[in-house]
N, C-alpha and C positions, 0 to 999 in steps of 0.2 A: 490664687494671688489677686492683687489690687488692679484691677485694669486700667482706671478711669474715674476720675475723680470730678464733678462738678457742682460749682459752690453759685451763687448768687444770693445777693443782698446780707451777706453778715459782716458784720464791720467793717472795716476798711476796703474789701471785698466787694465790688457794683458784679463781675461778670466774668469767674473763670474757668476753666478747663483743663485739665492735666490727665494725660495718659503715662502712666510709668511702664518703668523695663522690670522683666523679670529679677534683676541681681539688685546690687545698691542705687538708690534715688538717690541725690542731696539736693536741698531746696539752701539757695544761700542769696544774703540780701541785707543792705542795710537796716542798722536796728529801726525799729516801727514802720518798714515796709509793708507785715502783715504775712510773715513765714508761718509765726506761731500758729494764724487764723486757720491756715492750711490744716494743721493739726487740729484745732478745734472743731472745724469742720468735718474732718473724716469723725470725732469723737462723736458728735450728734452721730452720724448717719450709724454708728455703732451701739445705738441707742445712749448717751451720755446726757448728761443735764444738761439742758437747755434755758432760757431766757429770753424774754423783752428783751434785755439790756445787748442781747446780742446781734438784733436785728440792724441794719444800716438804716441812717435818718433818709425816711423818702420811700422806704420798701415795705409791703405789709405785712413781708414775712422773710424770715431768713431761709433759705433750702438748698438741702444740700442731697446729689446722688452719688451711691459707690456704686463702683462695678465690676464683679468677682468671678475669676472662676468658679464653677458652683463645688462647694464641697461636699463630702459625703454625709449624708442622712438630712438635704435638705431638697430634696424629691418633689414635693408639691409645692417650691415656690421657683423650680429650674427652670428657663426655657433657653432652647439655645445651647445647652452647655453652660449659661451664664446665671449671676442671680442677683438684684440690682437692691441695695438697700439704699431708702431714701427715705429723707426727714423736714418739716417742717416745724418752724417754730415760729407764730405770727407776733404782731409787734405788741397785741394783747398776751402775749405769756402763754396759749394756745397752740398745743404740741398734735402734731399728727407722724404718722409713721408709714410705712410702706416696705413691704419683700413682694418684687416679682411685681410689683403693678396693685397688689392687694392691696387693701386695707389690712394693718397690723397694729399688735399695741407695743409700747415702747418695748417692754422686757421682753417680746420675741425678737426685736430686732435686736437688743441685748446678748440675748441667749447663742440667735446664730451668729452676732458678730465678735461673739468671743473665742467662738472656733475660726473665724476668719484673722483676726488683728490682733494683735497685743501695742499699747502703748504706753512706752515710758518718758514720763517728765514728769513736770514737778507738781500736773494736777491727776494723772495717772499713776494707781501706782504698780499693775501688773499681775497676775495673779502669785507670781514668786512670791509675793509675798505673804502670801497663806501658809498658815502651818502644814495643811493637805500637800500644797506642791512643794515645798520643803522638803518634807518628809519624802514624796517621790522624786525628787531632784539626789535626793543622799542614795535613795536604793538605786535607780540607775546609775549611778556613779559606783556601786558595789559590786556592779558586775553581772553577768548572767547568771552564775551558779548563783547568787544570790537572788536575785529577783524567781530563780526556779523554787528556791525552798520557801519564797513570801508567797508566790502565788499555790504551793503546794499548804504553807500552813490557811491563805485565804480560802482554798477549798472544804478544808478542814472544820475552819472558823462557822462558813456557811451550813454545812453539813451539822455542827455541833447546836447552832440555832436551833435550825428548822426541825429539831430531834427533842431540842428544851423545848420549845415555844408546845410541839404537839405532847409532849411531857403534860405541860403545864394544864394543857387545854383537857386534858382526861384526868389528870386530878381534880380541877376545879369543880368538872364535872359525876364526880364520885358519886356525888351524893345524890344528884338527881336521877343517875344511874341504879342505885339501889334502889331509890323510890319506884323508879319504873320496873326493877329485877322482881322487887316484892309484889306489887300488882300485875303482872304478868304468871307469877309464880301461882299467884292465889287463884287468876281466870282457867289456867287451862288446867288445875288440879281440879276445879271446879267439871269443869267439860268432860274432862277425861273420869271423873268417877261416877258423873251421868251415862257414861260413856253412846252418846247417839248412835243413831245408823241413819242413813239416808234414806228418807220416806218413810220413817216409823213412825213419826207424829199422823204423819194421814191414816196409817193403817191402824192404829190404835184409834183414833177420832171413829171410822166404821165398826172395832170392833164395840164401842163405847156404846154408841147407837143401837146396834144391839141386843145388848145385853139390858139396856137402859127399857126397853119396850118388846124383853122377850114375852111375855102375856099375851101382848095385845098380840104378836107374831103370831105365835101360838095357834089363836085363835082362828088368825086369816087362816092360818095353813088347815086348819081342821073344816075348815068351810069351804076352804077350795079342794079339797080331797071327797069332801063330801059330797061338792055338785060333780064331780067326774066321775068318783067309784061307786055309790052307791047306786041301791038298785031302783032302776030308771034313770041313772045319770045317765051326763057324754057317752060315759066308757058303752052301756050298754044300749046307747041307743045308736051311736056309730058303727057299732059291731052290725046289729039289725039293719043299716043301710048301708056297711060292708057286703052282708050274704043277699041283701035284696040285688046291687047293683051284679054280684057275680052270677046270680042266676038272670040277670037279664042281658050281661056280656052274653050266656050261654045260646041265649033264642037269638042275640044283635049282635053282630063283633062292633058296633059303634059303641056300645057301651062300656066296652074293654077298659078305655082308658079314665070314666067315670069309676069302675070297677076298682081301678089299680087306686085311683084317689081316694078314694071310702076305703080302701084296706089300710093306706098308709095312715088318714086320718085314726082307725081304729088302734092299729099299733101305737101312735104316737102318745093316744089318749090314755092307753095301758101305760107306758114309759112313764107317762106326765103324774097319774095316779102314785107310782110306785117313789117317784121322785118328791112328790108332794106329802108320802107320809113318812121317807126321810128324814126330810127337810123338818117335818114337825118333832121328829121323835130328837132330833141332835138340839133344838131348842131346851135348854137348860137354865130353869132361873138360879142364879151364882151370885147372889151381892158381896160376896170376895172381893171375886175377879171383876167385880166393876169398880168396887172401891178403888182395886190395885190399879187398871186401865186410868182412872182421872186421874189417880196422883201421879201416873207415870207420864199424860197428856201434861199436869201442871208445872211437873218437872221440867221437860222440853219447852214448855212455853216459854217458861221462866229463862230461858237459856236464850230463847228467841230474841225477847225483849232485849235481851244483854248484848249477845254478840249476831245478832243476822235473820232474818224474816225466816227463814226455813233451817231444816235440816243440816241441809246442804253447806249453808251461809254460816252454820256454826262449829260445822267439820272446816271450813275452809278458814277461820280465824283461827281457830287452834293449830291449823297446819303455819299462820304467819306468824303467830303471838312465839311456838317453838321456835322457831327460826329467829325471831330476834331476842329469844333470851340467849338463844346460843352464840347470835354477838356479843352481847351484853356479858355475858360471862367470860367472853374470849377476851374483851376490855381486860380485865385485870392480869393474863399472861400478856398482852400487848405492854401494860402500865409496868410491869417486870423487867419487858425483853427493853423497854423503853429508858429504863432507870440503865443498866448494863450499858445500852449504848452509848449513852450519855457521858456515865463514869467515864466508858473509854476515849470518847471523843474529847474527854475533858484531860485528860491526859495527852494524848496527841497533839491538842490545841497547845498546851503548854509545853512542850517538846520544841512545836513547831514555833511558835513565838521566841521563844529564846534562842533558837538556832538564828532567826531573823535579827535578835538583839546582837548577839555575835557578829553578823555580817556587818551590822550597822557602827556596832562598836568599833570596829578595825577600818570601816570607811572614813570615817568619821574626821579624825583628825590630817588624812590624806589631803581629802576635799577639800576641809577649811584651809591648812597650805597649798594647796592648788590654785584656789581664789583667791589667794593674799598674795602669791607672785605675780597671779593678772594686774591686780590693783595696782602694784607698783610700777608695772609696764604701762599702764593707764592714768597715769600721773596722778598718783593718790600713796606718795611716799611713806612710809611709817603706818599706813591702815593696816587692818588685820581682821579677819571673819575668824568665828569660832561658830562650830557645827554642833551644840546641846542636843543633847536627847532628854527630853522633859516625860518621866513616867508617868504612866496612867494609872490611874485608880483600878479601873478593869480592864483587863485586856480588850481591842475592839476590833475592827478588821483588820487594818492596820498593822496589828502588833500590841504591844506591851509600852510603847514610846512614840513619841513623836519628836520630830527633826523642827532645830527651831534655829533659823540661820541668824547670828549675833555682828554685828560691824561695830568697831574700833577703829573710828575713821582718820585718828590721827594720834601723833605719840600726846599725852597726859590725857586723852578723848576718851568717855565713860562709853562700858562694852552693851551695846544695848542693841535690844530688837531690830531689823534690818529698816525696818520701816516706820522704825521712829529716830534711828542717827544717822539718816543721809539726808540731803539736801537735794532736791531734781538734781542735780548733774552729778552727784557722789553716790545717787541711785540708778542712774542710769549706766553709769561705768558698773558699778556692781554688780548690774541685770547683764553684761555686757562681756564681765568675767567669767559670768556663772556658764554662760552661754558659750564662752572661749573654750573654759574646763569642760565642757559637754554640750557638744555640737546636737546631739540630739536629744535635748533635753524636752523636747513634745514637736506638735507636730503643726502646729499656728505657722501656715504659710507667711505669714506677712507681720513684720516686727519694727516698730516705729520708735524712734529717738528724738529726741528733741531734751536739748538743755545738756546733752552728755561731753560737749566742751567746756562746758563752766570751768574755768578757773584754771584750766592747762592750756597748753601750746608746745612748738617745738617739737622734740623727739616723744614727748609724750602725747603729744598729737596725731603724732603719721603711727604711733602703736596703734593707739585708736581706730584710724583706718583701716590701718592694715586686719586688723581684729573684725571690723565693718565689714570688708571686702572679703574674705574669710567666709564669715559668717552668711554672706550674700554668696556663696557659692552655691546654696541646696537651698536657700529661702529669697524673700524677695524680703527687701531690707530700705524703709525711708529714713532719712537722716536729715533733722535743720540743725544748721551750723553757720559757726562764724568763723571756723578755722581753715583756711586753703592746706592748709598738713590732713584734715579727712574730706577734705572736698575735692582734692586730684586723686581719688580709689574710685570717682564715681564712674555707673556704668550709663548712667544718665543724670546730669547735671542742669537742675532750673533755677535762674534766677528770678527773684520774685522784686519788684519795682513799681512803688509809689508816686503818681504821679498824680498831683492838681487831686487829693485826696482817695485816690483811686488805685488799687493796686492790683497787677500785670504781671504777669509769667510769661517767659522766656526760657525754651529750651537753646541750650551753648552746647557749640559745639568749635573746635577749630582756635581760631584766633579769638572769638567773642569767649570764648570760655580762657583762654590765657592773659584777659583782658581781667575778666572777675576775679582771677585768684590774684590778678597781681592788685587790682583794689583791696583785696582782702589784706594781702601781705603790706601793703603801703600806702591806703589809700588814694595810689595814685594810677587807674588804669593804663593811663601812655608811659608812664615807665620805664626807661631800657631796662633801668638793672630789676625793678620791680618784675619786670616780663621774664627776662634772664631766671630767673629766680622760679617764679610760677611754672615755666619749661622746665627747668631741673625737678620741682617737685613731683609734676608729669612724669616726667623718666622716672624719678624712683619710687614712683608707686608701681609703675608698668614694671618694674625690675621685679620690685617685692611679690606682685603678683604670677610673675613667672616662675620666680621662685620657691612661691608656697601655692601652685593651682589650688589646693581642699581647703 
């Protein structure tokens, strides 16, 4: 709720201060005291249009602070529990803003002070008067079972989206999908009828080699077979310094192990011999099998170049390239199971929309008689609200309709949009009624009046009140008037008072406040009977309120 109110330098306004009570405020004060400014005032600090014109002559800027309990999800500008929005508007047309001591721009303080305040009069007009809160003012007025099957078809609604939208997104994409199905299709029938192995490109590169210079192989091998086995080669000159060193082990055991080395050498050189004409005789010149080795090396290259530096790198694309056609493919039973859901949700959706028309339909005309009994308790005889449902072209979250609240503010009066046939004070009783018919009509702790006596008085005034005081049970509720019939429900009463250009507040209490209504009722404060009178209205506001505590 509103804590604390402080205004300097905007029109008639040099330096004021106001702390309100949690229940009804009323601000009451002769006409161009400067009550309205009060109001204008909190309208800046709720980010509202501002002006030059609004500034006081002598001041460089008009400013104004609110002070709030903090409400919910406004976290990063709280301290204290509290959260302080505040406005300036210099005498240049120069607007500055503030939550929390920050710098802010106007539509944030807009944004959170729309969760904080609602104000109605004749330059405000409320959000009731949107087709959105409309339409939610008629379904809370239909009940719980009804709001359970909007917020069951709203789940529906969402659900049915987010099912078209990714619908849509996989059609669109069909085509580019096929383009990618058919070139993935053509790379790894490609891969797969090469069919690699890993490390074949190298082992075909040695055998290529080869085959490519078996001659010249050939050749070595016979030359190096030649210096070992022939006669006077290695082979038989090792042998000869094998049996020399064993007969000299025989006379020296030193020479033993020279002995055993000339023997191993001799062996080794027979082994190498017998491996060396092998080696020669498996050399075969094949220009086949060499033909076939390069075209099978060009093969794999070829593949290399395409999908990966090796072997390896072209086994491993073939293993992702399968894997995402196997997405690619599974797209079109998703695009299936996707059409199927869709049908159904589209049915559901229209199930659940009409069941919501239904509930609306049967509210509908309750409501509008609900409101038009307030009216007439609120001194607006012969008015009438009618509650349309205006269809919509497609169904949207909402429903299939929208609630579009109509006033007939008087008998031969044309039936027209709410917020184009009232006047400030025939829209403010109307915001006033809606509010009587459905106390919990949202959740704006703090609801502001101004102009909702125009043009009544009498027993349609203390209804007024009593409707105020009501209302101010579960919210915190300001009120400027000129009626003492809603200005004894107050639970705190300010007089606001111009003086030598300069206007002053005054909280009443006791006799100073039986003093004000009785100016109100007769402009005459000292009054017997005027006093008389303002005491009686006291009592039977106290009466009324004991009477209807909620």
């Amino acid at each position: 709720m509103l804590r604390q109110l402080h205004i300097s330098g905007l029109g008639v306004i040099d330096d004021l201060d106001l702390e309100l009570h949690p229940g009804l405020n009323v601000l009451t004060g002769e006409t161009g005291a400067g009550k309205t400014m009060v109001t204008v005032g909190l309208a800046l600090a709720l980010g509202g249009r501002g002006g030059a014109s609004l500034v006081r002559e002598g001041y460089r800027a008009a400013r104004v602070q609110a002070r709030f309990d903090a409400p919910t999800g406004a976290a990063d500008w709280v301290e204290d529990g509290e959260v302080i929005l505040a406005r300036s508007v210099g005498s240049d047309g120069r607007s500055t803003a503030r939550i929390g001591g920050q710098l802010a721009t106007v539509s944030s303080l807009a944004e959170l002070g729309a969760a904080l305040v609602e104000v109605h009069g004749q330059h405000q007009a409320g959000r009731l008067l949107t087709s959105a809160a409309q339409t939610a003012f008629l379904d809370r007025f239909a009940g719980e079972q009804h709001l359970l099957a909007l917020a069951a078809y709203q789940h529906v609604f969402r659900e049915r989206r987010a099912a078209a939208a990714e619908l849509a997104m996989i059609r669109e994409a069909a085509r580019e999908r096929e383009r990618e199905l058919d070139l993935l299709t053509y790379q790894t029938r490609e891969i797969q009828a090469a069919d690699p192995r890993a490390g074949e490109c190298e082992e075909l590169e040695l055998e290529e080699s080869r085959l490519a210079h078996v001659e010249r192989l050939t050749e070595l091998a016979a030359t190096a077979d030649a210096a070992v086995a022939a006669d006077g080669g290695a082979s038989d000159a090792l042998a000869a310094a094998a049996s020399a060193t064993d007969a000299a082990a025989a006379l020296d055991p030193a020479a033993a192990e020279l002995a055993a080395r000339a023997r191993g050498l001799s062996t080794e050189a027979t082994e190498l011999a017998r491996d060396l004409r092998s080696y020669g005789s498996s050399l075969q010149v094949d220009p086949g099998r060499l033909q076939e080795v390069r075209e099978r090396i060009a093969l794999l290259k070829g593949l290399q170049r395409k999908y990966g530096a090796s072997d390896v790198d072209v086994l491993a694309f073939l293993a992702e390239a399968s894997e995402r056609m196997a997405g690619l493919e599974g797209a079109d039973e998703r695009l299936e199971a996707l059409e199927s859901e869709v049908a159904d949700l589209d049915g559901r959706a229209r199930e659940g929309a009409e069941s919501v028309s239904r509930g609306r339909l049967a509210a509908a005309p309750t409501l509008a008689a609900a409101v038009t009994a307030e009216l007439g308790e609120l001194g607006m005889p012969g008015a009438s609200v009618l509650v349309a449902l205006d269809a919509l072209q497609d169904a949207g979250p909402d429903g299939n309709e929208r609630a579009q609240v109509r006033l007939c503010a008087g008998p031969a009066q044309p039936v027209l949009p709410l917020a184009k046939a009232a006047s400030g004070g025939e829209l403010s009783r109307t915001m006033l009624a809606c509010r009587s018919v459905l106390a919990d009509l949202d959740e704006v702790p703090t609801l502001v009046f101004d102009e909702i006596d125009s043009g009544i008085g009498g027993e349609a005034g203390l209804a007024v009140g009593r409707r105020l005081a009501g209302l101010a049970t579960d919210r915190q509720v300001v009120v400027v008037t000129h009626l003492p019939q809603i200005a004894c429900f107050a639970d705190l009463h300010a007089r606001v008072r111009k003086q030598r250009g300069t206007t002053s507040l005054q909280i009443l209490v006791g006799e100073e406040r039986v003093r004000e209504l009785s100016r109100m009722l007769a402009g005459m404060p000292g009054s017997e009977s005027a006093s008389s009178h303002a005491t009686e209205l006291l009592t039977r506001a106290a009466r009324a309120r004991q009477a209807s505590p909620a």
